[in-house]
C-alpha positions as CSV (number, residue, x, y, z in Angstrom):
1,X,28.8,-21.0,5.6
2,X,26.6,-18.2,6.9
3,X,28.4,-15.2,8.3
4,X,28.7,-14.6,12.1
5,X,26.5,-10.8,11.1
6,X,23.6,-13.1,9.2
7,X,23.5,-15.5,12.4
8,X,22.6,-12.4,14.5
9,X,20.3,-10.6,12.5
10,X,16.5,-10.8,14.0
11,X,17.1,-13.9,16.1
12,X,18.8,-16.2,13.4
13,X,20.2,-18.8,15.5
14,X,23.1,-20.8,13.9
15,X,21.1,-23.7,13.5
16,X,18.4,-22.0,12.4
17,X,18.9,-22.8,8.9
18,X,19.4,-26.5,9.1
19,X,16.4,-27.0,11.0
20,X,13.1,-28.5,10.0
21,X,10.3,-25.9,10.6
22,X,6.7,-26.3,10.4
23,X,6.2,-23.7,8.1
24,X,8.4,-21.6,5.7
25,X,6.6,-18.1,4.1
26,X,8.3,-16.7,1.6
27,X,7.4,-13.0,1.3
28,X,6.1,-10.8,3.9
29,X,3.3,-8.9,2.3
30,X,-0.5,-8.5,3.1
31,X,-0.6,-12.6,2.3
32,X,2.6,-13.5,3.5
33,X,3.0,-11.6,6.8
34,X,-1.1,-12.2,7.7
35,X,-0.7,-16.5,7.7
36,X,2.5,-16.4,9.0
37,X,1.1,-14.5,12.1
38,X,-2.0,-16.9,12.2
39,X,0.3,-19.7,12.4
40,X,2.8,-18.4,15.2
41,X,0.3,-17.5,17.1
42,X,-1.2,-20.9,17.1
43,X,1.7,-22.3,18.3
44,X,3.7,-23.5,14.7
45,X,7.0,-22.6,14.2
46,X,7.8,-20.4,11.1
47,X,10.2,-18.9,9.1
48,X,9.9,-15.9,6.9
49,X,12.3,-15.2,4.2
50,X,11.9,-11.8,2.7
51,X,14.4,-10.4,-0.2
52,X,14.6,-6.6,1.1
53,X,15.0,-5.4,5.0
54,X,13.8,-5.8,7.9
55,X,14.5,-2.3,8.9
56,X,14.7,0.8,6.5
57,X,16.5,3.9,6.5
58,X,14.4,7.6,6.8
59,X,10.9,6.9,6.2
60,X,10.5,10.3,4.2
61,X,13.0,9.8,1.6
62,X,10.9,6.0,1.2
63,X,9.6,6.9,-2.8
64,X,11.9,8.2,-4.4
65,X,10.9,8.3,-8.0
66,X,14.0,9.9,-9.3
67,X,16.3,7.5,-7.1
68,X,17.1,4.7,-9.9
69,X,20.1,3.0,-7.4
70,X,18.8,-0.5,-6.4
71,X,20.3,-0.3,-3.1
72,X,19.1,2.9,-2.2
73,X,15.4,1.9,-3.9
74,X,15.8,-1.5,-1.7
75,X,17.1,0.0,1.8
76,X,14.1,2.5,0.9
77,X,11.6,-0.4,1.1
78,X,10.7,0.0,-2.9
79,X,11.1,-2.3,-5.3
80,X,14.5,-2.2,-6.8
81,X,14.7,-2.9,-10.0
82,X,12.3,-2.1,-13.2
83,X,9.4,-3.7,-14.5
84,X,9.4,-5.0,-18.3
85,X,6.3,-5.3,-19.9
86,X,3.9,-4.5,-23.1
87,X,0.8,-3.4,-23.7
88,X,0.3,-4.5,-27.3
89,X,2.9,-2.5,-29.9
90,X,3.8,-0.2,-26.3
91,X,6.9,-1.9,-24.5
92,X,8.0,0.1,-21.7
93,X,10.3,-0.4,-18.4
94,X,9.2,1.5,-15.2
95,X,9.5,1.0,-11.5
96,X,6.3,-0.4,-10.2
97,X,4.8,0.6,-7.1
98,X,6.0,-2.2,-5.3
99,X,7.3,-2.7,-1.7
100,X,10.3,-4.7,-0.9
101,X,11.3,-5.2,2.6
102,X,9.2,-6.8,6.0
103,X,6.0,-5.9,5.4
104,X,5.9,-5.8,1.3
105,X,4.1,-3.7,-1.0
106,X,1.7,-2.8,2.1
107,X,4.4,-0.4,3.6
108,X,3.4,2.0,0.8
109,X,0.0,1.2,0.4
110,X,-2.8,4.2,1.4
111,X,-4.2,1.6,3.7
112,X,-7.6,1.4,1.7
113,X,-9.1,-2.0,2.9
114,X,-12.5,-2.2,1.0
115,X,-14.2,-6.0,1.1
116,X,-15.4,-7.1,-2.7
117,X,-19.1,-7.4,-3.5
118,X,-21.0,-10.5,-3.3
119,X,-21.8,-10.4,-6.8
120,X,-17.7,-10.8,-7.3
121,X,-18.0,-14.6,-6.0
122,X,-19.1,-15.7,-9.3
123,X,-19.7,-19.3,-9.5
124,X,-20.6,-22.0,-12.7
125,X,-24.2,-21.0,-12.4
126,X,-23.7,-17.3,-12.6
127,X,-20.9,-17.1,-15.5
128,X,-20.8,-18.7,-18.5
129,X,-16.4,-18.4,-18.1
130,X,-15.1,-21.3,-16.1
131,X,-12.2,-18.8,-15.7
132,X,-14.0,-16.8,-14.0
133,X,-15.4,-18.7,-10.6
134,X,-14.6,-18.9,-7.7
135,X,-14.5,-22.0,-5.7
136,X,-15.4,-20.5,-2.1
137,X,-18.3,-18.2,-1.9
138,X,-18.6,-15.0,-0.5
139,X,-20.4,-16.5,2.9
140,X,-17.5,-18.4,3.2
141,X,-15.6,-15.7,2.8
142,X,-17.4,-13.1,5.1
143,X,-16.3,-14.1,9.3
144,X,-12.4,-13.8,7.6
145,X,-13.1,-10.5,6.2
146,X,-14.6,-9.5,9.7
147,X,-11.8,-10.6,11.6
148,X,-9.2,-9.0,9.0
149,X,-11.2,-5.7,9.9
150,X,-10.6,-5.8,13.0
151,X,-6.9,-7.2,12.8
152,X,-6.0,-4.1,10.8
153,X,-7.6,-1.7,12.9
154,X,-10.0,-1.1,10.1
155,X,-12.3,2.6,10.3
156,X,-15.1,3.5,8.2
157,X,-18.6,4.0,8.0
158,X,-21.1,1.1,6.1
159,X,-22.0,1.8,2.4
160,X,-25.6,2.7,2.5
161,X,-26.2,0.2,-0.7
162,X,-25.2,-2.6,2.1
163,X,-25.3,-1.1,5.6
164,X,-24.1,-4.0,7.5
165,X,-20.8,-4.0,6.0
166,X,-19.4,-1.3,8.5
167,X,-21.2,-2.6,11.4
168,X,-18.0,-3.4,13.3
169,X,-15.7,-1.1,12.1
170,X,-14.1,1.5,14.0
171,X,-15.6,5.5,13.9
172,X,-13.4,7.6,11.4
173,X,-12.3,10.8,13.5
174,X,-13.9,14.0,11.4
175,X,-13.0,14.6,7.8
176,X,-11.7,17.8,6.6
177,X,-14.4,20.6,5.6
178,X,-13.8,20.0,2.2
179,X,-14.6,16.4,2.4
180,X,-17.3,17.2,4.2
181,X,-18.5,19.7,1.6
182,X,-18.3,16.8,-1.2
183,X,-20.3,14.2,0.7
184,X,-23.2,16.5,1.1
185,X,-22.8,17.4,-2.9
186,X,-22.2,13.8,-3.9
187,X,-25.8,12.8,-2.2
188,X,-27.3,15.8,-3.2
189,X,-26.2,14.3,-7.0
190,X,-28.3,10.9,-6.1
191,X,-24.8,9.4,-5.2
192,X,-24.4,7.4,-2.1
193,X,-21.2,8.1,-0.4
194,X,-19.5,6.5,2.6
195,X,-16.6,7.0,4.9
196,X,-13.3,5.1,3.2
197,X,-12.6,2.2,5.0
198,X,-8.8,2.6,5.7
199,X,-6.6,0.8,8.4
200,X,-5.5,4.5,10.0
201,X,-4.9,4.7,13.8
202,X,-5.0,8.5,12.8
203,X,-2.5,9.6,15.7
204,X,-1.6,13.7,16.1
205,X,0.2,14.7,13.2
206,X,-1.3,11.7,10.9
207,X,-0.7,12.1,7.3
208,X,-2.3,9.2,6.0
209,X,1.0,8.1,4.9
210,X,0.8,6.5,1.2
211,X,3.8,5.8,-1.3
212,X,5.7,5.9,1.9
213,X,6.8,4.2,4.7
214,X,4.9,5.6,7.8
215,X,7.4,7.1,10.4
216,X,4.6,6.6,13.6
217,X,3.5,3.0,13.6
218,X,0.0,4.8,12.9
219,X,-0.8,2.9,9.6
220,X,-1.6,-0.7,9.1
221,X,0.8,-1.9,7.3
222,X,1.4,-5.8,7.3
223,X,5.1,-5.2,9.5
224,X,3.2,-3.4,12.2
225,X,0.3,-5.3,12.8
226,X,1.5,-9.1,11.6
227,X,5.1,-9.4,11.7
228,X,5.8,-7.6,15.1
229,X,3.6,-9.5,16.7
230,X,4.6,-12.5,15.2
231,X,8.4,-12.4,16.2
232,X,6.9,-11.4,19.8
233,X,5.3,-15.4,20.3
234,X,8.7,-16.4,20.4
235,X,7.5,-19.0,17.7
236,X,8.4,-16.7,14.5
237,X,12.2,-15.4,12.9
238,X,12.5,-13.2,10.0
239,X,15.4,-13.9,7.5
240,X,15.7,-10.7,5.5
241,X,17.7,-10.0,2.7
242,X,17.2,-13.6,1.2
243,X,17.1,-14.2,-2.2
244,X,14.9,-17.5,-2.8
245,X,16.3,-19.3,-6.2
246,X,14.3,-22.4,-6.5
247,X,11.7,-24.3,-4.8
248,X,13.6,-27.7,-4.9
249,X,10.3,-30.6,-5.0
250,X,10.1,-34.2,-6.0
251,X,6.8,-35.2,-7.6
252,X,4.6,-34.5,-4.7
253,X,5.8,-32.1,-2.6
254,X,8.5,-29.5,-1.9
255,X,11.6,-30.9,-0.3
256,X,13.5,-27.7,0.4
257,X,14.1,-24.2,-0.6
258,X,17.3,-22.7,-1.9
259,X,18.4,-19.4,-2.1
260,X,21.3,-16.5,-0.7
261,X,21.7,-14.2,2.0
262,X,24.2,-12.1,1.3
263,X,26.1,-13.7,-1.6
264,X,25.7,-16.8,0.8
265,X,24.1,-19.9,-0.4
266,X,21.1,-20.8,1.7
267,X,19.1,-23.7,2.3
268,X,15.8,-23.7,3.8
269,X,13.5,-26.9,4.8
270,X,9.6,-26.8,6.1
271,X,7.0,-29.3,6.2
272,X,4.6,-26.6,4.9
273,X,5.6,-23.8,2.2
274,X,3.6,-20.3,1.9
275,X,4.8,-18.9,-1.2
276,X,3.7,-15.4,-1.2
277,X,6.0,-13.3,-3.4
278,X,2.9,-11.2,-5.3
279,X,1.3,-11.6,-8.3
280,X,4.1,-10.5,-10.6
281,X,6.9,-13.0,-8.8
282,X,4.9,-16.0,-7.5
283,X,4.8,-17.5,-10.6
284,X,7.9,-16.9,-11.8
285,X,9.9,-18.5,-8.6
286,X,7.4,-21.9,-9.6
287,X,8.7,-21.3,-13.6
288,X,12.4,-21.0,-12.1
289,X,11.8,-24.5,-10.2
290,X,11.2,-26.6,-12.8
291,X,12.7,-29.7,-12.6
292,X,12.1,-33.5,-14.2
293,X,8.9,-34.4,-12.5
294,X,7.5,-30.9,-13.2
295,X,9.3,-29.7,-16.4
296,X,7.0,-27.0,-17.3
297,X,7.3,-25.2,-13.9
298,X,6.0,-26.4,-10.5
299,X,2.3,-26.6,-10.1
300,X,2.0,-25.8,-13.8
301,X,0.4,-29.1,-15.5
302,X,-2.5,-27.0,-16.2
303,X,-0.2,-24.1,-18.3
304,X,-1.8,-21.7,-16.3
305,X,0.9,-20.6,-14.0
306,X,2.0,-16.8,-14.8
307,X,-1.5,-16.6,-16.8
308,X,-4.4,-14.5,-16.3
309,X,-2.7,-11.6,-15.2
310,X,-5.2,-8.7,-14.2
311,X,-4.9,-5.2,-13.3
312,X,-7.0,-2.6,-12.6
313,X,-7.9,0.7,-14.6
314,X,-7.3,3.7,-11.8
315,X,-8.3,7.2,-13.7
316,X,-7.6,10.4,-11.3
317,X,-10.2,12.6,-11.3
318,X,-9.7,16.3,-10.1
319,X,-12.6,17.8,-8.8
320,X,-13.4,21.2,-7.7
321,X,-15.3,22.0,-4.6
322,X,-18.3,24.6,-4.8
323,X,-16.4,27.3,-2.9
324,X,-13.6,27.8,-0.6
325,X,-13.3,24.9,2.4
326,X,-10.4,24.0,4.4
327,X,-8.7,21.0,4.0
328,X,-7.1,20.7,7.6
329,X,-7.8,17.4,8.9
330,X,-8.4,13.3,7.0
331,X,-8.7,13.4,3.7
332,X,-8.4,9.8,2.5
333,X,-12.6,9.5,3.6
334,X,-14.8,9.4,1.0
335,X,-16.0,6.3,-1.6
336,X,-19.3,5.4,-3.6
337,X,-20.0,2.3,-5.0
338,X,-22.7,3.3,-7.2
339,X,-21.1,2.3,-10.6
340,X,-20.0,-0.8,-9.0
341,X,-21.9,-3.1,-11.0
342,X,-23.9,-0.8,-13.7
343,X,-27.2,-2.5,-15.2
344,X,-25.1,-5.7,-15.4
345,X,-21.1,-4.3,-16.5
346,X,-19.3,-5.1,-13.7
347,X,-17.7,-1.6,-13.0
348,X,-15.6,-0.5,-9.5
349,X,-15.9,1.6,-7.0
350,X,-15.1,5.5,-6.8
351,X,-12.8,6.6,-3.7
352,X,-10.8,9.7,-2.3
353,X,-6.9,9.5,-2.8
354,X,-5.9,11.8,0.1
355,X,-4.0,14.4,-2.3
356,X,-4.8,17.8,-3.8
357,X,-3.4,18.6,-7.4
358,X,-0.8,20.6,-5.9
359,X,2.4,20.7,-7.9
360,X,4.1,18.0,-6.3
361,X,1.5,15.1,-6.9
362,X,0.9,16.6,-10.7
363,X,4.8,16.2,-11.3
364,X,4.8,12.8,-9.6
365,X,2.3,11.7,-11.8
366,X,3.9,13.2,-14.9
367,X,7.2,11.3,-14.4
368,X,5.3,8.4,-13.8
369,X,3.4,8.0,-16.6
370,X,6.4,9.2,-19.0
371,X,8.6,6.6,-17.2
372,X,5.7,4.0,-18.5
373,X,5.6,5.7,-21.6
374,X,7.2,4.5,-25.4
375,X,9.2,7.9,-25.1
376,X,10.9,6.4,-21.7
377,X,14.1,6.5,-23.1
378,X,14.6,9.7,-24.3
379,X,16.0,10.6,-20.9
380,X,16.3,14.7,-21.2
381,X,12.6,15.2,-21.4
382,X,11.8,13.9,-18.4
383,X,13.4,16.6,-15.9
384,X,11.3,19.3,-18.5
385,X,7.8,17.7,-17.0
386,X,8.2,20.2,-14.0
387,X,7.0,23.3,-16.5
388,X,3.3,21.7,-17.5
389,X,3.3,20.1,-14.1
390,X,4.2,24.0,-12.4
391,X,1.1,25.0,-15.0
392,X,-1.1,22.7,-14.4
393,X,-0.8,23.2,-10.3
394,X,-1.8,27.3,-11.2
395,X,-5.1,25.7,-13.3
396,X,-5.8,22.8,-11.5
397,X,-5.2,24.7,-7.7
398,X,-8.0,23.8,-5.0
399,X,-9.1,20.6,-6.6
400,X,-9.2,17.4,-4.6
401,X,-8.2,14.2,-6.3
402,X,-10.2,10.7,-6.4
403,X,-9.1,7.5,-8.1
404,X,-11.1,4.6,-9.4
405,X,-10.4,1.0,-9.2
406,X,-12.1,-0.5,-12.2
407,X,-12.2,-4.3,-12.4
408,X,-10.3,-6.1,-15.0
409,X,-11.0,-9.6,-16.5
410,X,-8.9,-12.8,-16.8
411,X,-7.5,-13.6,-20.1
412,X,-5.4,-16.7,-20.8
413,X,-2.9,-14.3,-23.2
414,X,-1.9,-11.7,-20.4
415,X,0.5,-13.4,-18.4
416,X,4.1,-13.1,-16.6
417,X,6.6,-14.5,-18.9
418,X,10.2,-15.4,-17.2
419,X,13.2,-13.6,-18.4
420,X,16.3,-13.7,-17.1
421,X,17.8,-10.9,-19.4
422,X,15.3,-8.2,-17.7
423,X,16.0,-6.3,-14.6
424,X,13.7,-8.4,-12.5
425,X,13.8,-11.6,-13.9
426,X,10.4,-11.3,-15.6
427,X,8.1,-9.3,-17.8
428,X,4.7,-9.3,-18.4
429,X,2.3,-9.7,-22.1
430,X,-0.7,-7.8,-22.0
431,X,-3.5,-7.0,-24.1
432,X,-6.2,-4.1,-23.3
433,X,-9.3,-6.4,-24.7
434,X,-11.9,-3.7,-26.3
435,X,-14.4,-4.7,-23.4
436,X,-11.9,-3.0,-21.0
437,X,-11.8,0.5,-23.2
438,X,-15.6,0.3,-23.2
439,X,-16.4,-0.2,-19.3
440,X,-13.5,2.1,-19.0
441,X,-15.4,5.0,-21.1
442,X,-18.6,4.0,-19.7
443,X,-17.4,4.5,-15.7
444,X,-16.1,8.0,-17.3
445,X,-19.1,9.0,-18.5
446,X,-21.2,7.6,-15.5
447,X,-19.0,9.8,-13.5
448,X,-19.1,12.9,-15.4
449,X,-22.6,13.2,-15.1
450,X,-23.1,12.2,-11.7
451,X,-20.9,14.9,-10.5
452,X,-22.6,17.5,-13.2
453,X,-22.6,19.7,-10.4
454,X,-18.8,20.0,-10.4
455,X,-15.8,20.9,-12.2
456,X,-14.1,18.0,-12.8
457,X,-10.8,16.7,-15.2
458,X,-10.0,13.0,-15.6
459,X,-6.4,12.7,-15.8
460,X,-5.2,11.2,-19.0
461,X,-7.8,9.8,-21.9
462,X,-5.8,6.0,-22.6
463,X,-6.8,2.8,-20.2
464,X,-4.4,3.7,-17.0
465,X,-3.9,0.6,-16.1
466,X,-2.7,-0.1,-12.0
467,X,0.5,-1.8,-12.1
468,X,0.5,-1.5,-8.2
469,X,-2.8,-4.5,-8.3
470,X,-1.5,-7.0,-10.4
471,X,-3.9,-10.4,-9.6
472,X,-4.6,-13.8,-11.0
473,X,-1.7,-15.5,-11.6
474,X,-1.7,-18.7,-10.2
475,X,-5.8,-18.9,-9.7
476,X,-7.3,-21.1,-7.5
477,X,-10.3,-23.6,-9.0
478,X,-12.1,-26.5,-8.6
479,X,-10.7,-28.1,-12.1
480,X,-7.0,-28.5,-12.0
481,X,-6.8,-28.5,-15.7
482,X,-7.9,-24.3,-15.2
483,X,-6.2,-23.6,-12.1
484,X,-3.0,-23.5,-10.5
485,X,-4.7,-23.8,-6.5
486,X,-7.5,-25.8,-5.3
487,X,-10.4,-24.3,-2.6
488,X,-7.7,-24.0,-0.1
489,X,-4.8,-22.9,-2.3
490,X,-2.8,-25.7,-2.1
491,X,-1.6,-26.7,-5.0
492,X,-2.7,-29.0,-7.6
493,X,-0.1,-32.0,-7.4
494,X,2.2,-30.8,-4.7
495,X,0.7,-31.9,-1.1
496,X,2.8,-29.0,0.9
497,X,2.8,-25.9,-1.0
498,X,0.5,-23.1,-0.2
499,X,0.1,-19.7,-2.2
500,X,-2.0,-17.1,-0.3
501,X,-0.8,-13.4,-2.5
502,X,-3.4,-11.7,-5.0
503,X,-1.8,-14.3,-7.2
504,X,-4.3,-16.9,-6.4
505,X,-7.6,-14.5,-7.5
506,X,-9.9,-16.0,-10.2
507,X,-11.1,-11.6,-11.0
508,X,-10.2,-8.6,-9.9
509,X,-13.3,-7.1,-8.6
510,X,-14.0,-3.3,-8.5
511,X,-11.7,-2.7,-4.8
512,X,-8.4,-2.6,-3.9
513,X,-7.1,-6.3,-3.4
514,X,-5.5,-5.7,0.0
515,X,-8.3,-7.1,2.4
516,X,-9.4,-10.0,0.3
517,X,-5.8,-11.0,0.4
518,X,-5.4,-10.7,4.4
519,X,-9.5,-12.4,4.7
520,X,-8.2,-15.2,2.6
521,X,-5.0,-15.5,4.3
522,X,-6.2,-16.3,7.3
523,X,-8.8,-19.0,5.6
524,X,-5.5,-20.5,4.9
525,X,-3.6,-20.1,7.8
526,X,-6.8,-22.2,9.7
527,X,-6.4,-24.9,7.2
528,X,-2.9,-25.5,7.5
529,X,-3.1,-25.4,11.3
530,X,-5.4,-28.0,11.1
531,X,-3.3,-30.0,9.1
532,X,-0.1,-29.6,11.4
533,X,-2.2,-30.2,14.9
534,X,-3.6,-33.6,12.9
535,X,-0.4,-34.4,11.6
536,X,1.3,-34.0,15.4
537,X,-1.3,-35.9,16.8
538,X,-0.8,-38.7,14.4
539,X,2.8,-38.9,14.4
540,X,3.5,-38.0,10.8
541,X,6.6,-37.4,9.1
542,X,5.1,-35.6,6.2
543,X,2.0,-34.1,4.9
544,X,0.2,-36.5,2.9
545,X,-2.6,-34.9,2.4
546,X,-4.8,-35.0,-0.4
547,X,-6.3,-32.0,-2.9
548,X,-9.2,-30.2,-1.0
549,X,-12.4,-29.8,-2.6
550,X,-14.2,-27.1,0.1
């Protein structure tokens, strides 16, 4: 029985359980909290089950690096448990920088929302890797990624390589002198920059809040600007602090979902699932699930669920401004895509992280990469990383810190592999290919003579792979024997189960994930409400409906 405190927590009725919904989304990320929205506000009744909270405590103690507590990490909004996983011979644990809680990994994200290239959309006759295509084009793509723009509030100026792409978006407010100062130098180096497309509201006293949960309402994240509105249709409830187990399915479709709420036993039923847990846990609830008629794993005839696992490569490059500038005001403004595809190598984008390489951010990044580090367990170094950090801050001073996103590639051996004996169920096999090293050393050296003009230090020499941007999991495809998803990521064999995280991306591409995820999202969300208005006008007790090809 649920408790009398469960029933009354974000407009759980008693019944609420036991009922039949339309549709049932399970995770409230970027993917999750954008379809779920789409479909409330069409009308459809949903349910979203969500394993952290709907509300968390102080938004500034949100990261807490040092904090290894799950409940604290998990009433924080962080992920609460560590992340297993190798790197060839390197097996390390580490707290990813993953959100838990309404509104996912999104209520830490820096709110970067940068559309992928055209050239991303491979298809058959421009790749010689099935694994590689896409099944929807980036035309088909393009009115979603509009209307994600301006459903997160998206500001930014166009990137003169494409000047259309910022035709709609919102004027940025005016970037800090030093900013200002490198986008005057970066086009005086032949570069092209552009105002960062980020989903800021930029309020008095913004911070561009990222690796924490903003205390104004003045980023994007997916709580604020999908599951708000959502509960506000009247059509929408949020069951937080649910645990989903299984995914219970006969041979065709999924009959009911199973899980606890607070040590309680749970049990969930919807004519449509949206399983949206992320790249790292989609794939392992459908492993978890298997049952007689799928005994490999649900949706997983084609052994590819969990495979294909992509990062990115994110290098931090300091770089020293030409004199003295202020740096009072946005500083989360600049990208080039240059490098983005380089005479053929399919590179990534350059952008602005918002921080300085002040002494906090070095000994953030310190910790972190010894936490991902072989020497993780030899616990008394790690409080020692404050003296080089303290040393570096004195060197490194007035420099301004960018990031790239480098794309990664799909390959069949790097996957999510379920285990029960680690701290989140899981871990993850990955091998850095020697293509990977190479485009990673050539987007170095691209970018070290670009910005000639400059002092500049990249931050670490190995391939610093992203573990925030894991992707490709459960691909979508034409072929079921390659893919997990057809065209409309439903998937292959089960007629009502929908997967709509960055699980469902054939590559990476050189941006941040976030927007393709929400653009897609609501591609989905159109499909299923077609399906439900058809089914109600028809009368039907199920879904019935057959693989899509389009």
């Amino acid at each position: 029985m649920m408790s009398e405190d469960a029933k009354k927590d974000h407009g759980l009725r008693t019944d609420s359980a036991s009922e039949l919904w339309d549709v049932a989304v399970i995770g409230t990320g970027m993917g999750g909290a954008t379809v779920g929205h789409e479909l409330a506000k069409a009308g459809h009744r949903v349910i979203f089950l969500e394993k952290g909270y709907a509300d968390f405590a102080d938004a500034d103690d949100a990261l807490q690096l040092d904090n290894e507590d799950a409940a604290t990490r998990l009433r924080n909004g962080n992920w609460p448990t560590k992340i297993t996983g190798s790197t060839g011979e390197k097996r390390s644990q580490f707290f990813a920088p993953l959100g838990c809680g309404t509104g996912g990994t999104t209520l830490l994200y820096a709110a970067a929302l940068e559309r992928f290239e055209p050239g991303d959309f491979a298809t058959s006759s421009k790749t010689n890797r099935p694994i590689d295509e896409w099944p929807i084009s980036f035309e088909q793509l393009l009115p979603y990624y509009r209307n994600a723009e301006k459903m997160f509030k998206v500001c930014g100026t166009g990137d003169p390589l494409c000047p259309d792409e910022g035709s709609q978006l919102l004027a940025p407010p005016r970037m800090a002198e030093c900013d200002q100062h490198f986008f005057e130098s970066f086009k005086a180096s032949g570069l092209h920059p552009y105002r960062l497309h980020v989903a800021y509201g930029y309020q008095p006293g913004c911070k561009e809040c990222g690796s924490y949960i903003c205390p104004r309402k003045c980023k994007g994240d997916a709580k604020t600007i999908c599951l708000e509105p959502a509960l506000e249709t009247g059509n929408a409830l949020i069951l937080d602090r649910c645990e989903v187990d299984r995914l219970e399915a006969d041979a065709s479709e999924i009959k009911e979902i199973t899980g606890r709420r607070n040590g309680e036993k749970i049990s969930i039923r919807a004519r449509i699932v949206v399983l949206a847990a992320g790249a790292y846990f989609t794939p392992v609830l459908l492993l978890k699930s298997a049952n007689k008629y799928w005994p490999n794993g649900l949706a997983n005839t084609s052994d590819m669920v969990g495979r294909n696992l992509m990062f990115h490569v994110s290098d931090f490059i300091a770089v020293w401004p030409r004199g003295k500038y202020s740096i009072q005001g946005p500083r989360k403004t600049l990208a080039f895509r240059d490098f983005y595809t380089y005479r053929g190598t399919k590179l990534g984008l350059v952008q602005s992280t918002g921080l300085t390489a002040g002494y906090g951010n070095i000994v953030y990044f310190l910790k972190a990469a010894f936490d991902r580090s072989r020497w993780s367990w030899f616990k008394p170094v790690r409080p020692l990383l404050r003296i080089p950090a303290y040393i570096a801050s004195a060197i490194f001073g007035r420099a301004t810190v960018f990031a790239t996103i480098l794309e990664d590639k799909p390959y069949r051996e790097n996957r999510i592999v379920l285990d029960p004996n680690e701290p989140s169920g899981m871990r993850f096999e990955y091998t850095v290919h020697d293509e990977l090293r190479e485009r990673t050393g050539l987007l170095r050296k691209l970018i070290k003579e670009s910005l000639a003009r400059h002092r500049l230090l990249i931050v670490g020499q190995e391939v610093n792979l992203n573990y925030g941007h894991p992707s490709g999991t459960c691909r979508f495809g034409t072929d079921p024997a390659t893919s997990v998803l057809d065209a409309n990521n439903k998937a292959h064999g089960l007629n009502n189960l929908f997967v709509v995280d960055a699980s469902f991306m054939p590559t990476s591409g050189g941006a941040s994930p976030s927007l393709t995820i929400a653009a897609n999202a609501l591609r989905v969300a159109a499909h299923i409400s077609d399906i439900l208005i058809r089914e109600n006008h028809s009368g039907a007790s199920n879904t019935g409906f057959s693989d899509a090809r389009t």
